[in-house]
Wavefront OBJ file of the C-alpha trace (Angstrom):
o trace
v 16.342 26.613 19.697
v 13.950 23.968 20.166
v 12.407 21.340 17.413
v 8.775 23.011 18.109
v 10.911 26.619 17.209
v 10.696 25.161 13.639
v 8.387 24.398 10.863
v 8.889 21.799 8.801
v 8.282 22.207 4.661
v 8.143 18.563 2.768
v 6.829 18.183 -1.380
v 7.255 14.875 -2.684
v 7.791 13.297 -6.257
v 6.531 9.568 -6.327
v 7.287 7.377 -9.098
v 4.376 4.676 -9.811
v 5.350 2.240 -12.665
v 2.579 1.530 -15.013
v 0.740 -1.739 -15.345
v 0.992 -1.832 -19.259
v 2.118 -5.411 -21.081
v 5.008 -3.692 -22.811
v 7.564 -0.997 -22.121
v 6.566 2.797 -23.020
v 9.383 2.956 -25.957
v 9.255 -0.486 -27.503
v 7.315 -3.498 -27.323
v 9.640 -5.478 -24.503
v 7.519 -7.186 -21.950
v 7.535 -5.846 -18.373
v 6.843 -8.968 -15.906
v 8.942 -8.645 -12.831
v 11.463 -10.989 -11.690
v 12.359 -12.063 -15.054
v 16.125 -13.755 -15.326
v 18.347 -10.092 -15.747
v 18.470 -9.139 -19.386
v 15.760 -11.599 -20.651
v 13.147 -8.982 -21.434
v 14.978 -5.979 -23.786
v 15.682 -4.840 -27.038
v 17.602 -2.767 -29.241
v 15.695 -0.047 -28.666
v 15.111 -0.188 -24.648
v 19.109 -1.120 -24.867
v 19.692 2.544 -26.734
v 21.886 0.642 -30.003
v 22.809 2.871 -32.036
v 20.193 3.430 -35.201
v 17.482 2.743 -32.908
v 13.867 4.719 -32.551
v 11.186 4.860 -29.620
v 7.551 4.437 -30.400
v 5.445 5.851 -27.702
v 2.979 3.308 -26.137
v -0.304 4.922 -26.134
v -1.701 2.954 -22.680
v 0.849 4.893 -21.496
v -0.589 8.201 -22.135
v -4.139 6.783 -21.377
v -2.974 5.675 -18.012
v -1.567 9.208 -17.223
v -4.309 10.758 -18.114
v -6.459 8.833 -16.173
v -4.097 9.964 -12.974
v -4.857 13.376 -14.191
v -8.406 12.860 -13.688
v -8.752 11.183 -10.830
v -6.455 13.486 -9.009
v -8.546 16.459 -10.034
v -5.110 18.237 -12.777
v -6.222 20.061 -15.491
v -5.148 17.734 -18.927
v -2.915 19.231 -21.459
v -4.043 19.116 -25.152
v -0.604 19.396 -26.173
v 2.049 17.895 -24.492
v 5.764 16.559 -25.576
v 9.020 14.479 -24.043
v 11.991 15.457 -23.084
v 15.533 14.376 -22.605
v 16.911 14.454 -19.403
v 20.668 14.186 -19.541
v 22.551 12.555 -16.866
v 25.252 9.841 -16.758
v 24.889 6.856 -14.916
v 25.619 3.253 -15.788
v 21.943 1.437 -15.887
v 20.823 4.352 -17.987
v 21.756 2.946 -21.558
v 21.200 5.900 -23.576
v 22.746 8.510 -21.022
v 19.709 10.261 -20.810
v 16.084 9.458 -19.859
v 13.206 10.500 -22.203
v 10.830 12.590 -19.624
v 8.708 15.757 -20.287
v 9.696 18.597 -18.618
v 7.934 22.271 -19.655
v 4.767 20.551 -21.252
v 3.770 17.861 -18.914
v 0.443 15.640 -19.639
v -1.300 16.691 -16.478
v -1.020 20.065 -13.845
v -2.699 21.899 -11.008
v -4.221 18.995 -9.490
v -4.552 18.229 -5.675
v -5.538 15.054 -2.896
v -7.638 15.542 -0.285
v -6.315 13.859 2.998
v -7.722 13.107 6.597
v -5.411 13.634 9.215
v -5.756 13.749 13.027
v -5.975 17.629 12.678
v -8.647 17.768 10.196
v -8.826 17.553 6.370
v -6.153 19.222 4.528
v -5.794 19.878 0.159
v -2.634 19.026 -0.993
v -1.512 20.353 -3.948
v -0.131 18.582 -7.435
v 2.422 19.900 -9.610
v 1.892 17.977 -12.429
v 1.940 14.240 -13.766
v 4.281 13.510 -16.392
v 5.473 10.074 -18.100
v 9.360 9.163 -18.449
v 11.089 5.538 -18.490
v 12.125 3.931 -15.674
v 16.349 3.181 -15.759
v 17.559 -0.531 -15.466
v 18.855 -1.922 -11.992
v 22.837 -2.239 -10.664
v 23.284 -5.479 -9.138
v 26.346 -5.088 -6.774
v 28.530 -7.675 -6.384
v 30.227 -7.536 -2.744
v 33.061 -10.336 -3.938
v 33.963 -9.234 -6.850
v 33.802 -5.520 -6.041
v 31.940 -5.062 -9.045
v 28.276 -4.189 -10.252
v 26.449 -6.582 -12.637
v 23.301 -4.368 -14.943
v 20.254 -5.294 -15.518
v 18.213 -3.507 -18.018
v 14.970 -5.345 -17.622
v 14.034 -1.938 -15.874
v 15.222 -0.175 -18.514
v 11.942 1.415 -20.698
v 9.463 0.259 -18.059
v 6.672 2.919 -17.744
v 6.415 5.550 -15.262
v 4.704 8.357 -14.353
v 5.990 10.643 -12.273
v 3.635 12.609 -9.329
v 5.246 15.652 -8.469
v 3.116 17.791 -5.025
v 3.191 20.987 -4.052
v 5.436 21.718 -0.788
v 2.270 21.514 1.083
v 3.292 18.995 3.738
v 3.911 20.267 7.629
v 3.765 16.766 9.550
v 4.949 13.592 8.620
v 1.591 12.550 9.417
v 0.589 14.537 6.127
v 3.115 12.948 4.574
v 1.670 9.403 5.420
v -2.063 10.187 4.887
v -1.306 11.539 1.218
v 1.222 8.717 0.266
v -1.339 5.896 1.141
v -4.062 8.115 -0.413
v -2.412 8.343 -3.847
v -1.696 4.621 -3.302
v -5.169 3.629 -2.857
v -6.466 6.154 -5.848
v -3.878 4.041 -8.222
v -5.146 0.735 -7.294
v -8.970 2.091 -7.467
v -8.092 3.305 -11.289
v -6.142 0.074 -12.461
v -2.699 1.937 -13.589
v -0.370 0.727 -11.459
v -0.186 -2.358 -8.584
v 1.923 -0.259 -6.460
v 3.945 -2.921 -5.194
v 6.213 -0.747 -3.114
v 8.319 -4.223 -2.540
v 8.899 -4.348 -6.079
v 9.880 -0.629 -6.190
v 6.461 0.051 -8.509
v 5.630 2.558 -5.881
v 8.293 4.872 -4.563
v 8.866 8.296 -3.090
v 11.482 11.141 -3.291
v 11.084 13.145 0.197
v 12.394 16.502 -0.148
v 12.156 18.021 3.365
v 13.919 21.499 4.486
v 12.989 23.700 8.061
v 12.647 27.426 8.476
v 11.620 29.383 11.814
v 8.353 29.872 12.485
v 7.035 33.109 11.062
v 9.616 32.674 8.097
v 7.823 32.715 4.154
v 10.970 31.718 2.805
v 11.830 28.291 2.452
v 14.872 26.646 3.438
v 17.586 24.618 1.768
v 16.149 21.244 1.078
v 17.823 17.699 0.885
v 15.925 14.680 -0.844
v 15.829 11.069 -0.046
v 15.592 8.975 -2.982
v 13.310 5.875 -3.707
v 11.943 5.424 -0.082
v 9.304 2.307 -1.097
v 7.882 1.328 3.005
v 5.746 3.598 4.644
v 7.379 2.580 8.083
v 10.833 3.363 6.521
v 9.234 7.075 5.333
v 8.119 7.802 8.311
v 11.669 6.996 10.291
v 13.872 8.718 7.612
v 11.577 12.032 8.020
v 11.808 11.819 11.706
v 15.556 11.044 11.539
v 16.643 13.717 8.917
v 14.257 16.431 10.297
v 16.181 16.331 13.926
v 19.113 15.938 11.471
v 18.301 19.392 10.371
v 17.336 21.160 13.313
v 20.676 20.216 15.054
v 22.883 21.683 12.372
v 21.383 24.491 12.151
v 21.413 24.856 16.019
v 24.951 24.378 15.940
v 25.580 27.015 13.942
v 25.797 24.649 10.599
v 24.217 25.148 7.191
v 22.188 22.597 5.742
v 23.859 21.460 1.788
v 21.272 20.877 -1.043
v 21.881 17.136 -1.632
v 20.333 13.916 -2.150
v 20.349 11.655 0.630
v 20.339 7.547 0.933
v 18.249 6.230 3.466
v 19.998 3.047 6.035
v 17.568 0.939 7.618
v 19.715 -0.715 9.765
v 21.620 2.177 11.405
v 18.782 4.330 11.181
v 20.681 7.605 9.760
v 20.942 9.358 6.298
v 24.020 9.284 4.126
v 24.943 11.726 1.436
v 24.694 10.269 -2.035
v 25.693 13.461 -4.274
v 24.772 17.354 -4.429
v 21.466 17.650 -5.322
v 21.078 18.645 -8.899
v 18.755 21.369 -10.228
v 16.597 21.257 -13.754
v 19.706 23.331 -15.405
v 21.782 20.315 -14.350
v 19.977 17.887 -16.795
v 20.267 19.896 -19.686
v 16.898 19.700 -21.034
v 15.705 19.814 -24.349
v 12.488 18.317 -26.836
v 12.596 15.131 -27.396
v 13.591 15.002 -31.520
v 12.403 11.318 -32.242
v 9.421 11.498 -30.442
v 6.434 13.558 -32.413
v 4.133 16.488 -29.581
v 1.134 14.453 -27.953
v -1.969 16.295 -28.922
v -5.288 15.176 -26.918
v -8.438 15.764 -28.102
v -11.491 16.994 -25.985
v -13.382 13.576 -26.810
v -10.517 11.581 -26.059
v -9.929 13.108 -22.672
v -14.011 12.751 -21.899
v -13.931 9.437 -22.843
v -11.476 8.141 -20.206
v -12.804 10.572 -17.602
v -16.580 8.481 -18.521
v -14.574 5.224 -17.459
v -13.180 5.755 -14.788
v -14.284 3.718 -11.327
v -15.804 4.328 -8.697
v -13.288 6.056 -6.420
v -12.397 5.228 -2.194
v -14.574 8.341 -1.086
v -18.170 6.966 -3.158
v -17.796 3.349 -1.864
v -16.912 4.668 1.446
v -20.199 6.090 1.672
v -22.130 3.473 -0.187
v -20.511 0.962 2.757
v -22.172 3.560 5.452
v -25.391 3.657 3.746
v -25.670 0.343 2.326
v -23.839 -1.945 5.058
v -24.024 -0.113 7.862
v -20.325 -0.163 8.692
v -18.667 2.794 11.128
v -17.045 5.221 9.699
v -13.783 3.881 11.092
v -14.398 0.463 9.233
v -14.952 2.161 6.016
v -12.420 3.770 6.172
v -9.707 1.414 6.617
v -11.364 -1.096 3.781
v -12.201 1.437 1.334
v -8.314 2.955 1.521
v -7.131 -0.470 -0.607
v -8.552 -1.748 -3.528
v -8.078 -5.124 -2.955
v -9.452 -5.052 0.785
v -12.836 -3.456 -0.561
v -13.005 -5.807 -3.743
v -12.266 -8.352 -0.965
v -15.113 -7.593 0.951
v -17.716 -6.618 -1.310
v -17.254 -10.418 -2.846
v -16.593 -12.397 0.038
v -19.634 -10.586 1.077
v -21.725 -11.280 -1.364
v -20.963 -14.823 -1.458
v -21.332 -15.790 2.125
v -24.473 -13.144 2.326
v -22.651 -11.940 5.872
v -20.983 -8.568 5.293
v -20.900 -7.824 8.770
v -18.557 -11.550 9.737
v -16.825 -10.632 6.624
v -16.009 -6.589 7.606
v -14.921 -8.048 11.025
v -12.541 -10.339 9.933
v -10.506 -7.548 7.579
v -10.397 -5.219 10.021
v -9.484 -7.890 13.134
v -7.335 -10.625 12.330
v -6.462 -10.346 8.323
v -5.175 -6.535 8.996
v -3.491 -7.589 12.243
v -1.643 -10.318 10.055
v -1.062 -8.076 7.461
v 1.138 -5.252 9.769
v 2.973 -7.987 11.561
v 4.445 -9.577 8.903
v 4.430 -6.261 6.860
v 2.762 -7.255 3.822
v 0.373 -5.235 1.658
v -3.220 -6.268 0.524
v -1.641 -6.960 -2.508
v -0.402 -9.948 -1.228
v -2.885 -12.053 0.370
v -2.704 -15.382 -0.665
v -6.129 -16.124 -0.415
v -9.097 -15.429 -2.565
v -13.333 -13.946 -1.931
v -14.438 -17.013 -2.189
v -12.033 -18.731 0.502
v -12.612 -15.855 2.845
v -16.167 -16.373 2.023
v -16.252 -20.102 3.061
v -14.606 -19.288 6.238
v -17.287 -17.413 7.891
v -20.276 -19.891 6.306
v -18.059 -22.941 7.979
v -18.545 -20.707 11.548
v -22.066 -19.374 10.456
v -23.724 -22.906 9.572
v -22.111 -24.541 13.394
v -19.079 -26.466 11.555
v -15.958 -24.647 13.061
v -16.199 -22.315 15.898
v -14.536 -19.130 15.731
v -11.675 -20.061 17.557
v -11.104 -22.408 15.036
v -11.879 -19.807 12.887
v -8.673 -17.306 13.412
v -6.616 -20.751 13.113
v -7.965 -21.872 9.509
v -7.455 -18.225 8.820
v -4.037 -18.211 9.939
v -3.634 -21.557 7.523
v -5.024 -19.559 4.933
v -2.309 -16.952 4.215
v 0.896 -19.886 5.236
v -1.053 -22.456 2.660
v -4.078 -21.489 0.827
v -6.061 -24.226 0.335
v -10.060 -24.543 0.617
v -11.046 -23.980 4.360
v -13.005 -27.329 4.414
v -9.872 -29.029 3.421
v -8.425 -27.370 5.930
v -10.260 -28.757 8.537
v -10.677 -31.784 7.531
v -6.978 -32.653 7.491
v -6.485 -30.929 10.637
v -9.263 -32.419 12.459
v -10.770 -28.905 13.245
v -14.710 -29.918 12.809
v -16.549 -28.591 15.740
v -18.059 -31.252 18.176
v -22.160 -30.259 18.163
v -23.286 -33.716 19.537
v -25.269 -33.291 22.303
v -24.328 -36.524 24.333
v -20.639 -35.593 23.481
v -20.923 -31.804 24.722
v -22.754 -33.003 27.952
v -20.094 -35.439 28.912
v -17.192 -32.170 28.504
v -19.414 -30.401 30.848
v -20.123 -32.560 33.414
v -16.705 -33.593 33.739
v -15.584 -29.692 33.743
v -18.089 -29.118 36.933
v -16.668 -32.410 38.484
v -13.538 -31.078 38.075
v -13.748 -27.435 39.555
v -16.447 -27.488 42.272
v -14.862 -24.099 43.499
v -16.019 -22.777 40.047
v -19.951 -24.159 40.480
v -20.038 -22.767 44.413
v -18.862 -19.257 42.793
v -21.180 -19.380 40.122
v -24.290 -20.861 42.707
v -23.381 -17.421 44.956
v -23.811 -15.600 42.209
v -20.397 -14.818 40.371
v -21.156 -14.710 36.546
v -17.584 -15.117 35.388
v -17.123 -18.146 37.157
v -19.834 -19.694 33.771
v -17.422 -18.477 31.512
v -13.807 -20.101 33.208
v -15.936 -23.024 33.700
v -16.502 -22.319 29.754
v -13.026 -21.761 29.139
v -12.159 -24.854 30.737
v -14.426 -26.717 28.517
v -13.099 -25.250 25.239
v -9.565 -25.990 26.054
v -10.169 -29.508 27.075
v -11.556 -29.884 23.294
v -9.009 -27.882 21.768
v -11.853 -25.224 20.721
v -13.482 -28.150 18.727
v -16.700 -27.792 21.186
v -19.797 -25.407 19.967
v -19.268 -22.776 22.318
v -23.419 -21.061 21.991
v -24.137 -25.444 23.205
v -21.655 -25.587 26.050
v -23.019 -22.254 27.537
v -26.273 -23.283 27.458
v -25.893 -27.038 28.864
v -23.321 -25.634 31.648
v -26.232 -22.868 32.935
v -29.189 -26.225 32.718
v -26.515 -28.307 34.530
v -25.652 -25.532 36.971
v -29.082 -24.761 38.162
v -29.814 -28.693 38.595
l 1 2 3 4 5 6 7 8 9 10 11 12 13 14 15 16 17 18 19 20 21 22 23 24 25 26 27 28 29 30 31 32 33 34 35 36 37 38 39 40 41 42 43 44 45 46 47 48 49 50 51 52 53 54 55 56 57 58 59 60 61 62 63 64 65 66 67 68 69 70 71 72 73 74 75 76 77 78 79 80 81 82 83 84 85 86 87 88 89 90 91 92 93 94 95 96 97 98 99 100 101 102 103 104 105 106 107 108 109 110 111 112 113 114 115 116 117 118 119 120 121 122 123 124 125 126 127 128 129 130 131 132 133 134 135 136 137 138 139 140 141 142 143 144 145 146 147 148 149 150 151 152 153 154 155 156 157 158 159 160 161 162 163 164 165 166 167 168 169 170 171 172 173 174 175 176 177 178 179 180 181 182 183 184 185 186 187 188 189 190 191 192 193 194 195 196 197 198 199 200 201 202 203 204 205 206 207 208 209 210 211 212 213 214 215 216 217 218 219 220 221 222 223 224 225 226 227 228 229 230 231 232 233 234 235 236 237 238 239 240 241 242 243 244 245 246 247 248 249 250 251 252 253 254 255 256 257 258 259 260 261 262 263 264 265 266 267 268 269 270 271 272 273 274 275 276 277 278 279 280 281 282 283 284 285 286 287 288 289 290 291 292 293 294 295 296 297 298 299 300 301 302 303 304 305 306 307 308 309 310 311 312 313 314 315 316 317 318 319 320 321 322 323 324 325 326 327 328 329 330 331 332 333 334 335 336 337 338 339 340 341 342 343 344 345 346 347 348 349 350 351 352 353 354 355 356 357 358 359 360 361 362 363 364 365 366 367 368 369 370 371 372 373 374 375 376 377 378 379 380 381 382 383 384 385 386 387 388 389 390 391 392 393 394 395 396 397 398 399 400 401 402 403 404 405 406 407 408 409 410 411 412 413 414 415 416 417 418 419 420 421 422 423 424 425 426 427 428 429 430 431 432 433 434 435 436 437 438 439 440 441 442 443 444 445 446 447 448 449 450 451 452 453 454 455 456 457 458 459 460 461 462 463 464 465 466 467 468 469 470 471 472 473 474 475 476 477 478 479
């Protein structure tokens, strides 16, 4: 049978670490990239004797997931043990929630090229995070690290509503971007405080039953997502072609040779052995206290997508891509504001700083450079100083060193020549220089102005006002 003879089913369980100061069980510090074993306890390092004290932020930041992801909030909740065996996992078992989660029945809109589409969410629940093997290829050995250990998560379990990896794509940047908007998590998917479980199975088309699904665990790049799904659904499809049967297991994703490797049979809630959590009291919510963090939370990507339409008159396409990050749209809006020249500023996200940003495969997250740097940037090109040539190369400066654009061009010697006696002397040595250019332009071929332009521009490095030379090249063309 062919691909198109099958339908694809994908749900997906993402795992967001929380942006609290202190772990959910004790009060360790969670900073990243801390020297290994520098930032635990006895408790997050399960000694013997030892008790967990839930962190309320943690709860509070669930909750506000709940909201903002349209679940209904449970009143009374309670953790869980989940028991499993493996060697960053102190304690031998994670404390998780498992019948009585903090937040159900929820859902995400997304766009995709087919239309918009309501996918649906399980539930929201908080667990720890486990600590981090650090395999050591000489030795043969593996070196832990329980930093990780007792950092907070929540976990974001969907619905198996997905039927294109383009679904799969929309809702993972969508949850993303709802995170950032509500201040829970960074989602720094290269620091693994964003990741996905993919569980993806096929059926024929016309078939209500689902089929036997495998799951590929922490997936934390979009671009790797998307190749994994593509990968493991032809995978799929060519087993069961051959006559094969696809195994229930959980999978390991290989960037380099661009296949999926079996990590172990995937296990099944029996498997963990779950039961209530007995050092850990039920979490009982309150109507008030639920009302009062629904009353604080922010304005979400949808409202300032249409404020942007009504207020700045940006396209719909425009919006769209600024308002799906946090820190692109708090970019703008204060950049903006500063420099008084949304327009420069909306043009310059969704040109050159996103075009940076994909190449070198970094998230918004990252950009070195602050609202008010951005901000200087286009007054240098609005007020004459820099052209906007020079423009895409301070910018370009701006994310290797981050410095203050006027310091920029100072050192560099990027200030743009606006001296009338200097711009004259370019041009007339330009029309001296290509008389074939001045005949084409005299019988009446436009473009020859702008080569003749072009020339100009190069011969100054891009240092010359371009709106001068135009207009001295047209008075000296007519003489």
């Amino acid at each position: 049978m062919a691909k198109e003879d099958y339908e694809v089913v994908m749900g997906i369980e993402v795992h967001a670490e929380l942006s609290t100061k202190t772990k959910i069980f004790c009060s360790c510090p969670t900073t990243f990239g801390a020297k290994p074993n520098t930032q635990v306890c006895p408790i997050c390092m399960a000694m013997p004797g030892t008790l967990p004290k839930l962190n309320e932020k943690v709860v509070e930041y669930a909750v506000r997931a709940g909201l903002a992801t349209n679940c209904e909030i449970s009143k009374n909740s309670k953790n869980d043990r989940k028991n499993y065996f493996y060697p960053d996992l102190p304690k031998a078992y994670q404390i998780s929630q498992y019948d009585k989660p903090l937040c159900e029945h929820g859902y995400i809109e997304i766009e995709t090229s087919q239309g918009k589409k309501k996918i649906g969410i399980t539930r929201i629940h908080i667990e720890e995070d486990a600590g981090k093997l650090n395999h050591d290829d000489l030795s043969g050995g593996a070196l832990v690290d329980l930093n990780r250990a007792g950092v907070p998560l929540i976990e974001i379990v969907s619905e198996p509503d997905f039927r294109t990896i383009e679904e799969v794509d929309a809702y993972l940047k969508k949850l993303k971007s709802i995170l950032e908007y509500i201040e829970v998590s960074d989602c720094k998917m290269q620091e693994g405080s964003y990741r996905a479980d993919i569980n993806t199975s096929i059926r024929k088309k016309g078939e209500t039953k689902f089929g036997t699904r495998t799951e590929m665990k922490n997936m934390n790049s979009f671009r790797s997502i998307i190749r994994a799904l593509e990968y493991e659904i032809n995978r799929q499809v060519d087993v069961v072609d051959n006559g094969g049967t696809i195994v229930q297991e959980t999978l390991r994703w290989d960037e380099v040779s661009g296949k999926t490797f079996s990590m172990r049979d995937k296990e099944d809630a029996q498997d963990y052995r779950y039961f209530p959590e007995p050092d850990l009291v039920a979490i009982k919510l309150s109507d008030e206290y639920i009302n009062e963090i629904r009353n604080t939370l922010p304005e979400m990507p949808e409202s300032r997508k249409q404020r942007y339409l009504d207020e700045y008159k940006l396209s719909e396409k425009d919006a769209g891509i600024i308002t799906s990050s946090k820190y692109l749209s708090d970019l703008f809006e204060k950049a903006g504001k500063i420099s008084g020249n949304y327009k420069a500023v909306n043009n310059w996200i969704i040109s050159d700083i996103s075009r940076i940003l994909n190449e070198s495969e970094m998230d918004a997250i990252e950009i070195p450079f602050d609202a008010r740097q951005l901000a200087e940037l286009v007054m240098l090109i609005d007020n004459g100083t820099i052209s906007s040539s020079i423009g895409k190369k301070v910018l370009v400066e701006l994310f290797e060193n981050p410095k203050d654009p006027k310091e920029i061009i100072k050192e560099k010697g990027w200030i743009q020549i606006s001296d009338e006696g200097a711009i004259k002397e370019i041009v007339l040595k330009i029309i001296e220089a290509n008389p074939q250019s001045v005949s084409d332009y005299k019988a009446g071929k436009d473009r020859a102005l702008g080569f003749l332009v072009g020339q100009a521009m190069k011969e100054t490095k891009g240092k010359a006002n371009p709106q001068m030379l135009n207009k001295m090249f047209a008075e000296e063309l007519k003489k």
